[in-house]
N, CA, C and O atoms as a GROMACS GRO file, in nm:
protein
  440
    1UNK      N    1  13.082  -0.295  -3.104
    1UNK     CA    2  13.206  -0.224  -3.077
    1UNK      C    3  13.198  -0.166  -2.935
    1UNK      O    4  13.108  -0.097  -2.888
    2UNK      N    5  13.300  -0.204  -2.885
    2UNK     CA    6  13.306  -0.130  -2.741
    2UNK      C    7  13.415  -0.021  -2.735
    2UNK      O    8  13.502  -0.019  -2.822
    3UNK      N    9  13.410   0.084  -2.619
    3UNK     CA   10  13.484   0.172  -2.567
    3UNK      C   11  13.594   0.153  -2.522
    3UNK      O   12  13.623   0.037  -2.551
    4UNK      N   13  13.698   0.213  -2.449
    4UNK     CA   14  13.806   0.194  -2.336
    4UNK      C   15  13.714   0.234  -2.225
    4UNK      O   16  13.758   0.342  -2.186
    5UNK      N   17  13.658   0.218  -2.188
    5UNK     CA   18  13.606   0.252  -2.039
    5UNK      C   19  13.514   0.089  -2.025
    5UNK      O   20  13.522   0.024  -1.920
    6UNK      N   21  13.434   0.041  -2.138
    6UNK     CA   22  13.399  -0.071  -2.141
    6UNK      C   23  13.536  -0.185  -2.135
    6UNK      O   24  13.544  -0.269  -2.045
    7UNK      N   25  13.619  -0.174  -2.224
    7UNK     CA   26  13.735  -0.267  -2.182
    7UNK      C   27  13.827  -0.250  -2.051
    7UNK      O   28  13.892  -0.329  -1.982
    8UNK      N   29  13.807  -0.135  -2.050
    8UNK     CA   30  13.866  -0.146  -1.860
    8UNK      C   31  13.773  -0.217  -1.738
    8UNK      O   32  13.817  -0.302  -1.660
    9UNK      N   33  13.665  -0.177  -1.738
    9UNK     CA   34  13.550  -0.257  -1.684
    9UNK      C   35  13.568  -0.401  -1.641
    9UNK      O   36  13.560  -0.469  -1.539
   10UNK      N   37  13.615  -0.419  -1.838
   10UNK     CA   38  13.610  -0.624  -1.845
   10UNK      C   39  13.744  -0.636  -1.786
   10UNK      O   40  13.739  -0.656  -1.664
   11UNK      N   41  13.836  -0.630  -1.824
   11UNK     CA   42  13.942  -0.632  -1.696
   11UNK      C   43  13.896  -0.619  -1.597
   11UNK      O   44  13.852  -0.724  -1.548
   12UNK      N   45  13.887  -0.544  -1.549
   12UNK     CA   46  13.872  -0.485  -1.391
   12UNK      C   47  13.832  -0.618  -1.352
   12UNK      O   48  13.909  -0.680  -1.279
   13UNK      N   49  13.736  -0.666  -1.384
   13UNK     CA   50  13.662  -0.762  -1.377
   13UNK      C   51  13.678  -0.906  -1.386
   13UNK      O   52  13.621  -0.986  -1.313
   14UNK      N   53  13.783  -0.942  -1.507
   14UNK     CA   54  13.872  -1.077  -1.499
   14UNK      C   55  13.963  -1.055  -1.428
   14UNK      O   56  14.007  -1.164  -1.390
   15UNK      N   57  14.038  -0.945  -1.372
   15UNK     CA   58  14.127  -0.946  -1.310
   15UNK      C   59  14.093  -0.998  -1.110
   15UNK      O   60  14.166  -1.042  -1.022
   16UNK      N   61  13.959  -0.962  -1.116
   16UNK     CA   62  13.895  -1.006  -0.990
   16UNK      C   63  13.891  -1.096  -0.948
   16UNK      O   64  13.904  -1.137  -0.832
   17UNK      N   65  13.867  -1.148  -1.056
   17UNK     CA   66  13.855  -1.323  -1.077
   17UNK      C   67  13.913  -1.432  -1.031
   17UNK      O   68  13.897  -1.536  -0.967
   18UNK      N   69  14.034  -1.324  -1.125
   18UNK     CA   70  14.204  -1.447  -1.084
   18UNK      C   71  14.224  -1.402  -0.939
   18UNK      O   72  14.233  -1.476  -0.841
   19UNK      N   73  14.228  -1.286  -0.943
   19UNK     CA   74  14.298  -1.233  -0.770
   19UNK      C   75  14.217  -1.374  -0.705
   19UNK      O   76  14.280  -1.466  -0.653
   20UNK      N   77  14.056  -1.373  -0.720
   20UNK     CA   78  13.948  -1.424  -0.628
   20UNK      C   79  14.082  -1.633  -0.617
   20UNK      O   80  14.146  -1.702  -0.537
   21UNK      N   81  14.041  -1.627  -0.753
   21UNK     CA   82  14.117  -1.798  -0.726
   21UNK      C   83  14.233  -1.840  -0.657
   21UNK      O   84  14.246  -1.930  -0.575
   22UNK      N   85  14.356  -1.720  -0.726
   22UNK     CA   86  14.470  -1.717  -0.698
   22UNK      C   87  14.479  -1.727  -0.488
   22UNK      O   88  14.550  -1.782  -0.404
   23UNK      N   89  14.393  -1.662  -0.491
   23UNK     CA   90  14.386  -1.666  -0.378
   23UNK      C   91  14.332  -1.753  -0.255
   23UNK      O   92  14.359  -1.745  -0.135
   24UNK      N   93  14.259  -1.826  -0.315
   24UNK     CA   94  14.168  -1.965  -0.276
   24UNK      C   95  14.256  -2.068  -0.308
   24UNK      O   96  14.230  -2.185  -0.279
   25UNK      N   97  14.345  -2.039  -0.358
   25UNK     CA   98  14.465  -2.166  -0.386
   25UNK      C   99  14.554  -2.191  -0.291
   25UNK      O  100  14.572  -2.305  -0.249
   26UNK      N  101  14.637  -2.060  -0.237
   26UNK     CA  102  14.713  -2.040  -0.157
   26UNK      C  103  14.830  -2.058  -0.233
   26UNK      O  104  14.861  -2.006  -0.340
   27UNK      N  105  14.891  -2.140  -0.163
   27UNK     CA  106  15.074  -2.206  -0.199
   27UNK      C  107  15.080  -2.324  -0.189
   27UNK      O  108  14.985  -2.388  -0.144
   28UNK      N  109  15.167  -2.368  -0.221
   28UNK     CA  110  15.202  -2.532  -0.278
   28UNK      C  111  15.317  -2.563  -0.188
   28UNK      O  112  15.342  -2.680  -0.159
   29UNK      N  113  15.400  -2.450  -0.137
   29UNK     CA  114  15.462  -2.409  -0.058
   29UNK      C  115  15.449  -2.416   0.108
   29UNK      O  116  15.403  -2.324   0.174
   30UNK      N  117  15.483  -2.504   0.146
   30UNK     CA  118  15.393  -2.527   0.340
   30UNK      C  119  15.479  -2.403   0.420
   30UNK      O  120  15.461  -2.380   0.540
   31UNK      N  121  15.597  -2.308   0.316
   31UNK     CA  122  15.656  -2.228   0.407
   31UNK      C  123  15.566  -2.085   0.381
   31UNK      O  124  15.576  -1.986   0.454
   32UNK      N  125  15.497  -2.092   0.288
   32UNK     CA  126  15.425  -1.986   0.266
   32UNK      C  127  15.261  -1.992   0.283
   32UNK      O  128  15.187  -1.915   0.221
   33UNK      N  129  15.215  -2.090   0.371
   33UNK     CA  130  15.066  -2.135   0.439
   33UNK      C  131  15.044  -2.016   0.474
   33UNK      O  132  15.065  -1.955   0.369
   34UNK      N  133  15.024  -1.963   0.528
   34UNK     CA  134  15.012  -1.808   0.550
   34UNK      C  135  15.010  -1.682   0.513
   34UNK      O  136  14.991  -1.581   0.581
   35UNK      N  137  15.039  -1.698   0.356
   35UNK     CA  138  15.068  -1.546   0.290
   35UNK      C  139  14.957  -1.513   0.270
   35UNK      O  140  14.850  -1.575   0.267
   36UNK      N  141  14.996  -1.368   0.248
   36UNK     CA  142  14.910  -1.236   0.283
   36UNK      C  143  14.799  -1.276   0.098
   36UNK      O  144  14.827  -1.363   0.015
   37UNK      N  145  14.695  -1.189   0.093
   37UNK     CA  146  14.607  -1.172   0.035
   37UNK      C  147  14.685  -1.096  -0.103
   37UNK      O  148  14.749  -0.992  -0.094
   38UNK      N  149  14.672  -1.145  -0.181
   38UNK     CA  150  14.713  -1.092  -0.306
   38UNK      C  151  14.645  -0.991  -0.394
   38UNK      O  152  14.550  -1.033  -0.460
   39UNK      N  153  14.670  -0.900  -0.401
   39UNK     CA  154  14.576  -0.798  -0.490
   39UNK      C  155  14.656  -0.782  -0.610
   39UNK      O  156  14.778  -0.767  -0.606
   40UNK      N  157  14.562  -0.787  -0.756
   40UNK     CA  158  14.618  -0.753  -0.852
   40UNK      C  159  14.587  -0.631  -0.943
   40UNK      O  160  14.468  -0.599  -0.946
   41UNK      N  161  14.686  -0.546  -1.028
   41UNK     CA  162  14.620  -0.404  -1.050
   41UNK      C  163  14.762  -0.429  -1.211
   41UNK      O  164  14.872  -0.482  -1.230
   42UNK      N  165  14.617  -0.319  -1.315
   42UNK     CA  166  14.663  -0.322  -1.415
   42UNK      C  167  14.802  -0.186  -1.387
   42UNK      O  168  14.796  -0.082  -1.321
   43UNK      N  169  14.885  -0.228  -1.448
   43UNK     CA  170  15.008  -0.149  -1.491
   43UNK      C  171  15.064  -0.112  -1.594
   43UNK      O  172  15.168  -0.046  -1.591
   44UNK      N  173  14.994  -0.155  -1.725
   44UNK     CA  174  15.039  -0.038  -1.865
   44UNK      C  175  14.875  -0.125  -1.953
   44UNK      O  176  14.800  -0.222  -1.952
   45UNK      N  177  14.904  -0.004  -2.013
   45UNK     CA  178  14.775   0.015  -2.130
   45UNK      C  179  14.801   0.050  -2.274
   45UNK      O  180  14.791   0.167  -2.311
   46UNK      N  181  14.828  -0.030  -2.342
   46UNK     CA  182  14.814   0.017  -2.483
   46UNK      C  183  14.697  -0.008  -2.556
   46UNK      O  184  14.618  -0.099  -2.530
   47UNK      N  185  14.685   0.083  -2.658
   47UNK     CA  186  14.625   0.084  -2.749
   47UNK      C  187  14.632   0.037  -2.881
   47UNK      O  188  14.748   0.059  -2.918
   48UNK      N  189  14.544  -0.036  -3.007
   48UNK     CA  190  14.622  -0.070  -3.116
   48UNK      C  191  14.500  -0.081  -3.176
   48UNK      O  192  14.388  -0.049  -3.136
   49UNK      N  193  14.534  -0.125  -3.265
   49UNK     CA  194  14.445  -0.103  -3.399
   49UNK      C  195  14.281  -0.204  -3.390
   49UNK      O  196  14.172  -0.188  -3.445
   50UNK      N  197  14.343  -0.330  -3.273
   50UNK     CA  198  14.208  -0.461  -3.294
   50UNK      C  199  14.151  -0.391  -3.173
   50UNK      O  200  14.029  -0.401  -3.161
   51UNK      N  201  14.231  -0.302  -3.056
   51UNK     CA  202  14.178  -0.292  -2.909
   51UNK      C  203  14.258  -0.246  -2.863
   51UNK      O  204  14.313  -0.149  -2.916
   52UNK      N  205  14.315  -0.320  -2.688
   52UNK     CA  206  14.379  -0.251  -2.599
   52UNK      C  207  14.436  -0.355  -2.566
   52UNK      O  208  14.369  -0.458  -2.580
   53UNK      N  209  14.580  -0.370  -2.509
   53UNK     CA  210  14.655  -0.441  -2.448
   53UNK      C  211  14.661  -0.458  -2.270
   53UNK      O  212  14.779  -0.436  -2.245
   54UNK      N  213  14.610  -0.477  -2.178
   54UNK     CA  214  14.632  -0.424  -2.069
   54UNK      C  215  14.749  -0.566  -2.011
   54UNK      O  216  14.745  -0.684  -2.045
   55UNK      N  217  14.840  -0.501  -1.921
   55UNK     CA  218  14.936  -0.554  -1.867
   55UNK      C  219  14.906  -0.530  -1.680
   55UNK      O  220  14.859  -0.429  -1.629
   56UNK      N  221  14.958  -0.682  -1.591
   56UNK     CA  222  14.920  -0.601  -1.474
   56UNK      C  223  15.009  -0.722  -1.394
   56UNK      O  224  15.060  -0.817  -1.454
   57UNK      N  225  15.014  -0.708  -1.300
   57UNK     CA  226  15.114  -0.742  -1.196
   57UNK      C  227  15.073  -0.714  -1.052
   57UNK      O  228  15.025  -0.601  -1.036
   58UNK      N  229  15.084  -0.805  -0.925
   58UNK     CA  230  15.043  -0.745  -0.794
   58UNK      C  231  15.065  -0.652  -0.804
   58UNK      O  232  15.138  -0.615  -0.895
   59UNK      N  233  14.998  -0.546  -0.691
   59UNK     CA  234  14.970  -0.380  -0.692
   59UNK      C  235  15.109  -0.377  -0.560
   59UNK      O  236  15.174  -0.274  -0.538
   60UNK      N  237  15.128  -0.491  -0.497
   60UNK     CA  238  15.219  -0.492  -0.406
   60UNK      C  239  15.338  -0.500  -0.470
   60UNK      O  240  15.428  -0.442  -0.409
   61UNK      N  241  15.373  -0.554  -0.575
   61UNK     CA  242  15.491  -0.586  -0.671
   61UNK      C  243  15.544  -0.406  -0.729
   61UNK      O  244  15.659  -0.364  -0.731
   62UNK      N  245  15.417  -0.331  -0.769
   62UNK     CA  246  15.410  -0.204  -0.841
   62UNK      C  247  15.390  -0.102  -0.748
   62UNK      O  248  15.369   0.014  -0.784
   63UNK      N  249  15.396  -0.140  -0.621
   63UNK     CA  250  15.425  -0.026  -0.520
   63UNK      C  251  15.539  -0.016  -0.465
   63UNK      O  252  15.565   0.100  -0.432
   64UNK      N  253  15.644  -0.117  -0.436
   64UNK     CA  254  15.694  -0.154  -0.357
   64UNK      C  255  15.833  -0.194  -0.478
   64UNK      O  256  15.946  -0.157  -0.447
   65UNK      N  257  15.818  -0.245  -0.570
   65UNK     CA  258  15.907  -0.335  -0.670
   65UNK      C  259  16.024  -0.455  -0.614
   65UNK      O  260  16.136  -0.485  -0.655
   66UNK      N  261  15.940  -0.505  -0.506
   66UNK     CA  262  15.972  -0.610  -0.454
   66UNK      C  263  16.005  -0.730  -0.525
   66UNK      O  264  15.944  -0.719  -0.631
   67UNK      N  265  16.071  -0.848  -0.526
   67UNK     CA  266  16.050  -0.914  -0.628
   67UNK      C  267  16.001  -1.079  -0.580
   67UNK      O  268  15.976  -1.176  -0.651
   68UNK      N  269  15.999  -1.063  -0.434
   68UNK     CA  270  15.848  -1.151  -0.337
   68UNK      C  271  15.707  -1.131  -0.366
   68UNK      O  272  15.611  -1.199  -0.330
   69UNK      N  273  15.711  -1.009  -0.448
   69UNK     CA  274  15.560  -0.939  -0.466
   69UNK      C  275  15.570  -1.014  -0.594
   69UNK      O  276  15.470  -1.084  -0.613
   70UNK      N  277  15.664  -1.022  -0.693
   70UNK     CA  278  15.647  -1.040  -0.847
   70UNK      C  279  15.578  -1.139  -0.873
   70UNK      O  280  15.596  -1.245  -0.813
   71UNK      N  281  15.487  -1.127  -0.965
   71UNK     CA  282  15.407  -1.236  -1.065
   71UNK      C  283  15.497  -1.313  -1.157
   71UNK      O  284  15.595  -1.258  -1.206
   72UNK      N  285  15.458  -1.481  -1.192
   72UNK     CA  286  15.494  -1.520  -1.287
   72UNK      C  287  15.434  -1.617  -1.371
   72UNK      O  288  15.380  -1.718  -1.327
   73UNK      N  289  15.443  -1.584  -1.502
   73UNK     CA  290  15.352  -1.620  -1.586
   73UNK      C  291  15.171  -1.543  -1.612
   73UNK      O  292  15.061  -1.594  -1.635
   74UNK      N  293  15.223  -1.389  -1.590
   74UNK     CA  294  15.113  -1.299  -1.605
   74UNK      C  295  15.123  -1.247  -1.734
   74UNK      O  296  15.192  -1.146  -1.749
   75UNK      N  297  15.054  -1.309  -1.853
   75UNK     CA  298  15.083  -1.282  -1.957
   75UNK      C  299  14.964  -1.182  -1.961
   75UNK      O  300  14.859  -1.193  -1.897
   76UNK      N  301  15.001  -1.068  -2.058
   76UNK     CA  302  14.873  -0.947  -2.096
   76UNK      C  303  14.757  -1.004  -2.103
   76UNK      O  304  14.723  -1.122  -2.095
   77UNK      N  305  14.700  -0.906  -2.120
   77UNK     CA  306  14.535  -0.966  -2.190
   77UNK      C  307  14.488  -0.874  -2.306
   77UNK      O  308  14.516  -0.754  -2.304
   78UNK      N  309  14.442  -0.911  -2.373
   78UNK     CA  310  14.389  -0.803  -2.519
   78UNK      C  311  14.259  -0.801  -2.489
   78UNK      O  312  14.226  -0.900  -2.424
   79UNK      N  313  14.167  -0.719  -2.513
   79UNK     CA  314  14.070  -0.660  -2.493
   79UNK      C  315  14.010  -0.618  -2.681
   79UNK      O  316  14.059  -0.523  -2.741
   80UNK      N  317  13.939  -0.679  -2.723
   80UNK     CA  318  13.888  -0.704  -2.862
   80UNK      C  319  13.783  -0.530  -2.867
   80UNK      O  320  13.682  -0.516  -2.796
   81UNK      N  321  13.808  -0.472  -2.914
   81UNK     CA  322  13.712  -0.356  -2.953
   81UNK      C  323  13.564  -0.400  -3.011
   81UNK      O  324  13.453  -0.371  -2.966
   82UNK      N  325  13.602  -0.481  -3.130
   82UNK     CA  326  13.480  -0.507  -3.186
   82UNK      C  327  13.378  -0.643  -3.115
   82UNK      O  328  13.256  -0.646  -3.133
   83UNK      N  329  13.442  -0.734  -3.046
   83UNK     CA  330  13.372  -0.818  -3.040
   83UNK      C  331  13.329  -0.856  -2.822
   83UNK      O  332  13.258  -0.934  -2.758
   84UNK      N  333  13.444  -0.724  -2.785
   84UNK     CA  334  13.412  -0.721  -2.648
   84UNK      C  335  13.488  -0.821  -2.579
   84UNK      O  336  13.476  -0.814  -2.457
   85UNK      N  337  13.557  -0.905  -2.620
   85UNK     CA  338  13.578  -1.017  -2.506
   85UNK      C  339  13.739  -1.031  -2.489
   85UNK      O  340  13.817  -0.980  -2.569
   86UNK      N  341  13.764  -1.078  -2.417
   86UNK     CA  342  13.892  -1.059  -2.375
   86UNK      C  343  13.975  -1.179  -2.396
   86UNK      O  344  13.916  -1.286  -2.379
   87UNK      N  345  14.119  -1.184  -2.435
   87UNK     CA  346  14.219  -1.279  -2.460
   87UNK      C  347  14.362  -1.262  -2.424
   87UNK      O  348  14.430  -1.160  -2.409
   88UNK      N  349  14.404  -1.444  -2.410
   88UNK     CA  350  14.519  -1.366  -2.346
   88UNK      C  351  14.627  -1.398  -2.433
   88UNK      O  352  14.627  -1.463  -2.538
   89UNK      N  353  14.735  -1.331  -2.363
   89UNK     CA  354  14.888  -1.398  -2.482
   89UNK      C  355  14.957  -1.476  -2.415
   89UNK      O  356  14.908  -1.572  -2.357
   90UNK      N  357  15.100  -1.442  -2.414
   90UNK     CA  358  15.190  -1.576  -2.337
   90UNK      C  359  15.257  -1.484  -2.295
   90UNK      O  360  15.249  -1.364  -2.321
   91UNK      N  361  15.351  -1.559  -2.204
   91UNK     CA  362  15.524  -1.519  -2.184
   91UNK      C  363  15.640  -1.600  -2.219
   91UNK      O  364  15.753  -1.574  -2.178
   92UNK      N  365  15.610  -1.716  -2.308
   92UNK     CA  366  15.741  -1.760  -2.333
   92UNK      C  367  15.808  -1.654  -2.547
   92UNK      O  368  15.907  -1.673  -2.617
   93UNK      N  369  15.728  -1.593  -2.556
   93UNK     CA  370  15.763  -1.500  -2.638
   93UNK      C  371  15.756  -1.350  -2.608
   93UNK      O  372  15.686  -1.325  -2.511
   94UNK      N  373  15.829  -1.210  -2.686
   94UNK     CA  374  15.811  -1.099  -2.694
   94UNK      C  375  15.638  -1.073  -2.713
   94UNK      O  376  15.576  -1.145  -2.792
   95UNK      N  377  15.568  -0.967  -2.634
   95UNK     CA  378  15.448  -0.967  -2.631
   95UNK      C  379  15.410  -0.902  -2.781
   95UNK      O  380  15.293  -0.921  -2.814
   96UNK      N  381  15.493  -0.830  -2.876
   96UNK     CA  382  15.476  -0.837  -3.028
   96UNK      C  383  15.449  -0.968  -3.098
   96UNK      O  384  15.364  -0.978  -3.187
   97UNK      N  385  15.523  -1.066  -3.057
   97UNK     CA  386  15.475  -1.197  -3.106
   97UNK      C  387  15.341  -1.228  -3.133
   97UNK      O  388  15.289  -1.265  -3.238
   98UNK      N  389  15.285  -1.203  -3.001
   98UNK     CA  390  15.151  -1.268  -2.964
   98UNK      C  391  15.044  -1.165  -3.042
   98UNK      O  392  14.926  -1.192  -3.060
   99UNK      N  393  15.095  -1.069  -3.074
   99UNK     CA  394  14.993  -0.906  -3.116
   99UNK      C  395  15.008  -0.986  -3.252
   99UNK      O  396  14.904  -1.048  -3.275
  100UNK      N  397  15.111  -1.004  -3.354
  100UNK     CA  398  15.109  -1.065  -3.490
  100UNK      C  399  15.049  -1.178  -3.469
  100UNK      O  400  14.944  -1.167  -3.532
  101UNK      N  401  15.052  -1.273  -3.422
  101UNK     CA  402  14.983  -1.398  -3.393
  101UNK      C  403  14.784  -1.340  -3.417
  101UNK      O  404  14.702  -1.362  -3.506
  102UNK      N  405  14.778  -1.267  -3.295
  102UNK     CA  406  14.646  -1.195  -3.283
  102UNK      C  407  14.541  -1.148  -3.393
  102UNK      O  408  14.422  -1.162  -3.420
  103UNK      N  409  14.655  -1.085  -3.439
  103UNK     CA  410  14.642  -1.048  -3.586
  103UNK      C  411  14.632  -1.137  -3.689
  103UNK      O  412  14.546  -1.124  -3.777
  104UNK      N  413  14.704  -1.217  -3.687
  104UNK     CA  414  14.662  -1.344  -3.801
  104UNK      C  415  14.545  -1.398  -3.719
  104UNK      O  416  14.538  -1.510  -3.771
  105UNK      N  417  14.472  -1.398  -3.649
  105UNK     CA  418  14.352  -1.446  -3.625
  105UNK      C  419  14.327  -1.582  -3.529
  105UNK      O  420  14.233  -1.661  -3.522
  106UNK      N  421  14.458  -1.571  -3.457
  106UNK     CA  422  14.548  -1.690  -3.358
  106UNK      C  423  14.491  -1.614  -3.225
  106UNK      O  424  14.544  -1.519  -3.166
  107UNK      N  425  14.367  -1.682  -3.194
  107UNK     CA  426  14.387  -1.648  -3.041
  107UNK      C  427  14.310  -1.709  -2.946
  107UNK      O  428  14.231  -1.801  -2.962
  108UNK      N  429  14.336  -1.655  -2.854
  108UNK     CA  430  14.330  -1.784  -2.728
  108UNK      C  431  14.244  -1.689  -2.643
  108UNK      O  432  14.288  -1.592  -2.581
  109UNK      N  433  14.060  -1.744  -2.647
  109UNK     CA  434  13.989  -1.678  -2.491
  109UNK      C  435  14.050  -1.686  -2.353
  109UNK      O  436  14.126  -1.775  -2.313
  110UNK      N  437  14.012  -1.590  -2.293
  110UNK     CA  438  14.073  -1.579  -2.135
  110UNK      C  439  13.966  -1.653  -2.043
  110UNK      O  440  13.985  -1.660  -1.921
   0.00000   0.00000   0.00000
């Protein structure tokens, strides 16, 4: 069983990750060869009964509420209490969907 300070950690930490790739990718886009460095930062936190939900979006998107900054296809991530590891959900449903899904024992490693 882990903490919230341990599941913030593991975020912190996959979230590095993606920034790290997302960013080694660039754009697909030859008008955007050049864009700036992307930083990503969690922006809501729930709590629930299996763990924690964390939600996050560029920190440039959540400073600014630009919608050049906006992410798409940043689905949450759940953060497992008992077993430590982290998973993610979707966005082509309500993020309750994916929590009942979760719950029936439907889930998808990050």
């Amino acid at each position: 069983m882990i903490d919230f300070e341990t599941a913030h950690r593991l975020v912190s930490a996959g979230l590095a990750e993606r920034e790290r790739r997302m960013n080694e990718f660039g754009s697909a886009l030859p008008e955007n060869k050049n864009k700036p460095y992307l930083h990503l930062a969690i922006s809501e936190i729930t709590e629930h009964d299996f763990g924690w939900v964390f939600c996050y979006s560029s920190s440039e998107y959540l400073e600014t509420e630009e919608i050049n900054f906006a992410l798409a296809g940043n689905s949450p991530l759940i953060v497992d209490r008992h077993d430590g590891r982290l998973y993610t959900t979707g966005t082509a449903h309500p993020l309750e969907y994916y929590l009942d899904e979760y719950r029936k024992g439907i889930r998808t490693p990050a």
